[in-house]
C-alpha positions in Angstrom: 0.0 0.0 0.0 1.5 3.2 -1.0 1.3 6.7 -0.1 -0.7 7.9 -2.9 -3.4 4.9 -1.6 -3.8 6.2 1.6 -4.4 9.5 0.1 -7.8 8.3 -1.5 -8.5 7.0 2.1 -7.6 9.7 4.7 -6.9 13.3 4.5 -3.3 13.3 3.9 -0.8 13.4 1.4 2.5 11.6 0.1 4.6 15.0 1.0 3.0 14.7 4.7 3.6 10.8 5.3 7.0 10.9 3.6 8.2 14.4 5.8 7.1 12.7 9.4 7.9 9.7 9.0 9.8 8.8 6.2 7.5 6.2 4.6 6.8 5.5 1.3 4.9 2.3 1.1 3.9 -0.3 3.8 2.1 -4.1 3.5 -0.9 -5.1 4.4 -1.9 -9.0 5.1 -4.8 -9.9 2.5 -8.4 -9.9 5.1 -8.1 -13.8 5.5 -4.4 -13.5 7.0 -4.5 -13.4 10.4 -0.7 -13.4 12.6 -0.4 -16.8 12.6 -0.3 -17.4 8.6 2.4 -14.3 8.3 4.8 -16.7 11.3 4.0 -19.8 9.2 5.8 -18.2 6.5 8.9 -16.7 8.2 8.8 -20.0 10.4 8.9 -22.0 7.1 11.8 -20.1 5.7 13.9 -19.5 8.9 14.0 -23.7 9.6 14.9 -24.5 5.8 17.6 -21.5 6.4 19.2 -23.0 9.7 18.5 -26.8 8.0 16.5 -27.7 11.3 13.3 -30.0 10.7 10.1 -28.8 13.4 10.3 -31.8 15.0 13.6 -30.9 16.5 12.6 -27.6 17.9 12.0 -27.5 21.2 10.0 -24.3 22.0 8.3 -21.7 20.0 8.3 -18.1 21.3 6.0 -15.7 19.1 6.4 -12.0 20.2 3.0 -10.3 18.9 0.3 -7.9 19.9 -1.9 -9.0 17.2 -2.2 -12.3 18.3 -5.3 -14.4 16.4 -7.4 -14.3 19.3 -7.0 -13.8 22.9 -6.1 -17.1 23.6 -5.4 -19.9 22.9 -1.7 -18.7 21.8 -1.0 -18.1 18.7 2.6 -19.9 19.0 0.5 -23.1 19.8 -1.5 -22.5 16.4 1.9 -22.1 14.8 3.1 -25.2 16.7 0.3 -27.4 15.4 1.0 -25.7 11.5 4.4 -26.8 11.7 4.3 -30.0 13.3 6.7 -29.1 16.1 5.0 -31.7 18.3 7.5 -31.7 21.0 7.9 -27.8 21.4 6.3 -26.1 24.3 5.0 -22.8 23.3 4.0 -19.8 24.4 3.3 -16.0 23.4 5.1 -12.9 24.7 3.3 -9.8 24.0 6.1 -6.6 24.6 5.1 -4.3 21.1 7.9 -2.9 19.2 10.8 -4.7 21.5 8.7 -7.7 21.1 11.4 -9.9 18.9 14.9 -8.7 21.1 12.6 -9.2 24.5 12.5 -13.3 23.0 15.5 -13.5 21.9 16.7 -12.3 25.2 13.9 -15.2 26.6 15.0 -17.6 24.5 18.4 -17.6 24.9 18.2 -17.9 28.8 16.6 -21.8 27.8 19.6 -22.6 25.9 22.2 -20.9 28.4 21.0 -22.7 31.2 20.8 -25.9 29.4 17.6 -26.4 29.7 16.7 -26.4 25.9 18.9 -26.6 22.4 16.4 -25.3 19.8 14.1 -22.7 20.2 12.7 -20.6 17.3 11.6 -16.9 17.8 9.2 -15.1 16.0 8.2 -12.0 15.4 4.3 -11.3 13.4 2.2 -8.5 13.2 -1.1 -7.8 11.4 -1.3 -4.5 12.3 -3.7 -4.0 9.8 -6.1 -5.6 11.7 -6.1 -3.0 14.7 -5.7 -0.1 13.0 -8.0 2.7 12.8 -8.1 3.3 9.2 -10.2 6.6 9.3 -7.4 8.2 11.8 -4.6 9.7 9.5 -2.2 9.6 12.1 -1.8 6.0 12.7 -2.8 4.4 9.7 -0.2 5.9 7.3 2.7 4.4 9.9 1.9 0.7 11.0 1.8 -2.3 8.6 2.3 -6.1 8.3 5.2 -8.5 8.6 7.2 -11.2 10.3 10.6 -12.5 10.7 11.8 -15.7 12.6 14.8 -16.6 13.8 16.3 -20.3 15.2 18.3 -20.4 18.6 20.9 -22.7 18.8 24.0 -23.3 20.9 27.2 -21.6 19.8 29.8 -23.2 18.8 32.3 -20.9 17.4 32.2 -17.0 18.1 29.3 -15.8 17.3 27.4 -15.4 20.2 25.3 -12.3 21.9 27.4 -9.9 23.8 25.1 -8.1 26.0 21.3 -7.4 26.6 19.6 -4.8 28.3 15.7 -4.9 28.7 13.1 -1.8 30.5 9.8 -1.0 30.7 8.1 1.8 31.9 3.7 1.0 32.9 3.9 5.0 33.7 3.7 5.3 29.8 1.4 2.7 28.9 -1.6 5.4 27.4 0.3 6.8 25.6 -0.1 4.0 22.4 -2.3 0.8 22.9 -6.0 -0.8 22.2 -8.3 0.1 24.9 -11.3 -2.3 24.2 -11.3 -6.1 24.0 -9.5 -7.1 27.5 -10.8 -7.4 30.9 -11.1 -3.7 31.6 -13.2 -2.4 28.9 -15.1 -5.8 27.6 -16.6 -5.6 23.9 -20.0 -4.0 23.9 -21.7 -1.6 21.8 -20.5 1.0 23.0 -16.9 0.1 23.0 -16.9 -0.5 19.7 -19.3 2.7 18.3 -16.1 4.4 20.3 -13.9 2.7 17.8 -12.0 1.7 21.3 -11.0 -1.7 19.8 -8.5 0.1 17.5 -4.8 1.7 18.2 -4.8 5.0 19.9 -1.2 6.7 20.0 -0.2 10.0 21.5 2.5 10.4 18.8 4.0 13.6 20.4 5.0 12.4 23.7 6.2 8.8 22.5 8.7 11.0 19.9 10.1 12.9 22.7 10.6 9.6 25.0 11.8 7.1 22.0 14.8 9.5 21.6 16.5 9.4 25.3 15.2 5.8 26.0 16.8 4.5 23.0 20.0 6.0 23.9 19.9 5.3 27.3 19.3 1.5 26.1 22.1 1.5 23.5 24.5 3.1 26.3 23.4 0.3 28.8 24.1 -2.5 26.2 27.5 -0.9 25.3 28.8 -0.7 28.8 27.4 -4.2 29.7 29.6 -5.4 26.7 32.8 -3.3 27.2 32.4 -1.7 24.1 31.8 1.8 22.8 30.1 3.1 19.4 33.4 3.0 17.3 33.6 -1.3 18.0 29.5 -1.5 16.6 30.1 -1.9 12.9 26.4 -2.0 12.0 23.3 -1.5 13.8 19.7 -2.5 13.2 17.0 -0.1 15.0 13.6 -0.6 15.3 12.2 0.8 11.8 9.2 3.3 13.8 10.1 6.9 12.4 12.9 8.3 10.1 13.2 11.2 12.4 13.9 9.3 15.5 16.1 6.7 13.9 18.2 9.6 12.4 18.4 11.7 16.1 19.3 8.3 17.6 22.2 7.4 15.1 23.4 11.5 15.4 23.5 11.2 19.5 25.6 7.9 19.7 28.0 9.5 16.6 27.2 6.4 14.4 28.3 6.8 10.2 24.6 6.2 8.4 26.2 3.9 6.3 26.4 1.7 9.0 22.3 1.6 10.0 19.9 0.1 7.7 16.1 1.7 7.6 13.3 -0.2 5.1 11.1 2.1 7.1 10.3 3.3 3.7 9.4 0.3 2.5 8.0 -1.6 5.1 6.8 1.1 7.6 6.4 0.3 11.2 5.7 -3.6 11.9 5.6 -3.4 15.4 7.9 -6.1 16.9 8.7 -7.7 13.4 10.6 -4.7 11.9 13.6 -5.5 13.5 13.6 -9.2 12.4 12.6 -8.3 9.1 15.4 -5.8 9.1 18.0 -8.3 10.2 16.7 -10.6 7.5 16.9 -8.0 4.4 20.4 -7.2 5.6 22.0 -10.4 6.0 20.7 -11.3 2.7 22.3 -8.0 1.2 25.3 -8.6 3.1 25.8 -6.2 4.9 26.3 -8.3 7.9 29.4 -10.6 7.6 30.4 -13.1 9.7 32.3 -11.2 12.9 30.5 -8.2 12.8 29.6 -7.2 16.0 25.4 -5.9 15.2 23.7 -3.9 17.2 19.7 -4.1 17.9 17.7 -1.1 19.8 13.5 -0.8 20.5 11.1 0.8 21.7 7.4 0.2 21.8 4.6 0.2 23.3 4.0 -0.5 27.4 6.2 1.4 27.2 8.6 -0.9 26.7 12.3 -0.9 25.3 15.6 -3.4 24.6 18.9 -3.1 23.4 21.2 -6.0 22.7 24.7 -6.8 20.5 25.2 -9.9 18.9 28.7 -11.0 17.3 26.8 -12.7 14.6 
């Protein structure tokens, strides 16, 4: 869906979309898709990548706030698609830090030995939620996923450092307020239009800024390592703006960040994975690199971490 789409839908414009935000075009899951059929996919792809058959996994994490229904969790629906039938799984729900919150998770199985394979995945049918007669949301979010296998290293690659926060004080400022225990469906939740994405866009600007380079600084220092050793780094894709102040306050070269914001938009907690997954196959990762990650989302939540991939 491109800029000059949305035009025809909402009061905006290419120049407007493309100025805040730096988007051009976005995708958007067909109305049968639901989260679980976009995870299928990157599922499918990141086991015939890593050569590792379902059966072998044994868990399934799937970061999401567009799960396909409350419950049960969509990594179980996923479980059953694949055939995993020896996987526990289970859904973490953590908004734009979604996928670096389970691979954080994740790894923690297979450090304390606990488990050898676990595959973490990232989907988002944004679509879904959003409120397509409010101009400022719908031009920004979209629909994606990215997976990712967990194994045991055993060479150098390996992650170097993680930091995770959160902060409930924020937790208005972008969210769905219908559809949970607190504000039930009803009529007049949804003649509100409560069961779709309300953001404060303002105030989450002025906090995605110092958080993320708080996080970055955090993950750096846990690591021994300052912004001259990072030699590429992978932000969550949520604003050009905020991407290019972050990169400006840590004194990273742009040619060592990678954005498909204009591409993909904002796809919650798969941007990141589907970043990772565009850029390896680029290569502009190589083996060695030390690659760092940084989110923020909605909670408010945020994560930083550096792999030596």
């Amino acid at each position: 869906m491109t800029n000059a789409d949305l035009e025809k839908m909402v009061d905006t414009s290419d120049e407007w979309i493309s100025t805040r935000t730096g988007i051009k075009e976005r995708h958007i899951a067909d109305e049968n898709e639901a989260a679980s059929d976009l995870a299928y996919e990157a599922s499918k792809r990141a086991l015939e990548s890593a050569k590792i058959k379902p059966e072998e996994l044994d868990m399934i994490l799937v970061a999401t706030i567009t799960p396909d229904m409350i419950f049960p969790a969509t990594a179980c629906i996923l479980q059953d698609r694949l055939g995993a039938r020896k996987a526990a799984a289970f859904d973490l729900e953590a908004a734009c830090s979604g996928f670096l919150y389970g691979i954080s998770v994740g790894s923690q199985f297979i450090a304390t030995e606990m488990y050898d394979t676990i595959l973490v995945v990232a989907a988002e049918a944004l679509s879904k939620i959003v409120d397509w007669q409010d101009r400022n949301t719908c031009v920004i979010f979209a629909d994606g996923a990215g997976a990712a296998v967990l194994r045991p290293s055993n060479g150098e690659s390996r992650i170097i450092s993680t930091y995770l926060g959160a902060d409930g004080g924020g937790a208005d400022l972008v969210g769905v307020p219908a559809g949970g225990s607190r504000l039930p469906a009803s009529f007049e939740t949804v003649k509100n239009r409560q069961h779709y994405m309300k953001m404060k866009g303002n105030e989450l600007f002025k906090r995605a800024v110092k958080i993320m380079v708080q996080a970055i600084e955090i993950s750096l220092s846990r690591g021994n390592l300052v912004p001259g050793d990072i030699d590429f780094f992978i932000p969550h894709q949520a604003n050009v703006r905020i991407i290019n102040a972050v990169v400006k306050r840590i004194g990273l070269d742009m040619d060592r960040v990678y954005i498909n914001l204009d591409q993909c938009g904002n796809m919650s907690a798969a941007s990141i994975a589907v970043a990772l997954d565009q850029a390896v196959k680029e290569r502009k990762i190589k083996r060695g690199d030390k690659v760092l990650f940084t989110s923020f989302g909605g909670g408010l939540t945020w994560a930083s971490m550096i792999v030596k991939w």
